[in-house]
Legacy VTK file of the C-alpha trace (Angstrom):
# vtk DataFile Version 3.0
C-alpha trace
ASCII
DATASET POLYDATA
POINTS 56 float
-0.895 0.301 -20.263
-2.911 0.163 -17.238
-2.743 3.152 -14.571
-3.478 1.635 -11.467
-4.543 4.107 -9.738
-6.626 1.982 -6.968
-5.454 -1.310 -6.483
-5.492 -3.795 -3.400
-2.477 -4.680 -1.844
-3.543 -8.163 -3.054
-3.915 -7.410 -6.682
-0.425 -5.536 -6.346
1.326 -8.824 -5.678
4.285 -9.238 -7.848
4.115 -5.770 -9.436
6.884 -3.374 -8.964
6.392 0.495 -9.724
8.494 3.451 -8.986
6.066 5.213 -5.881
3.632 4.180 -4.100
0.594 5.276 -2.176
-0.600 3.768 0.573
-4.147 4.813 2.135
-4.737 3.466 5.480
-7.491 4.904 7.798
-7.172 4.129 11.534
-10.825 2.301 11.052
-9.538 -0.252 8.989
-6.212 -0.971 11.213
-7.048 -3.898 12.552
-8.314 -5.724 9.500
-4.811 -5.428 8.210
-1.470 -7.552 9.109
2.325 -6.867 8.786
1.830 -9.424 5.463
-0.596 -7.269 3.936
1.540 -4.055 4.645
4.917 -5.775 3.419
3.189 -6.794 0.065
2.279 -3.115 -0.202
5.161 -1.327 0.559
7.299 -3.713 -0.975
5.765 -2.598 -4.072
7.695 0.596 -4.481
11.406 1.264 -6.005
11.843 5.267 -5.190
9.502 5.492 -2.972
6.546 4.509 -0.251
3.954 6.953 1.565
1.186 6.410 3.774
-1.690 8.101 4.549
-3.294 7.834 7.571
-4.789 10.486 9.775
-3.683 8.423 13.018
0.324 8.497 13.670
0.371 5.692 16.054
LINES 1 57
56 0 1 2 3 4 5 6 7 8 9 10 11 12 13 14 15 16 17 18 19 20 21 22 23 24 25 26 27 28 29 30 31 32 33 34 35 36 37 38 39 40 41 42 43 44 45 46 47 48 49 50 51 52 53 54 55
């Protein structure tokens, strides 16, 4: 059993789980890509959400 509870969005490839959580803070947008956010919200069955206190 392992809970997961913090895990990179690379050490998430090829794991599927029913939610997930994503925590994204507007300082570290540009250090991320639209592969990096696919592998993470690709992760999730029910459902995705993410955090960020930025809406744009």
């Amino acid at each position: 059993m392992d809970h997961g509870y913090c895990l990179t969005s690379y050490a998430s490839q090829g794991k599927t789980v029913d939610r997930v959580l994503i925590t994204q803070p507007a300082s570290t947008l540009t250090a991320s890509n639209p592969e990096q956010f696919y592998v993470s919200v690709s992760r999730g069955r029910e459902a995705v959400t993410v955090y960020t206190q930025d809406k744009s």
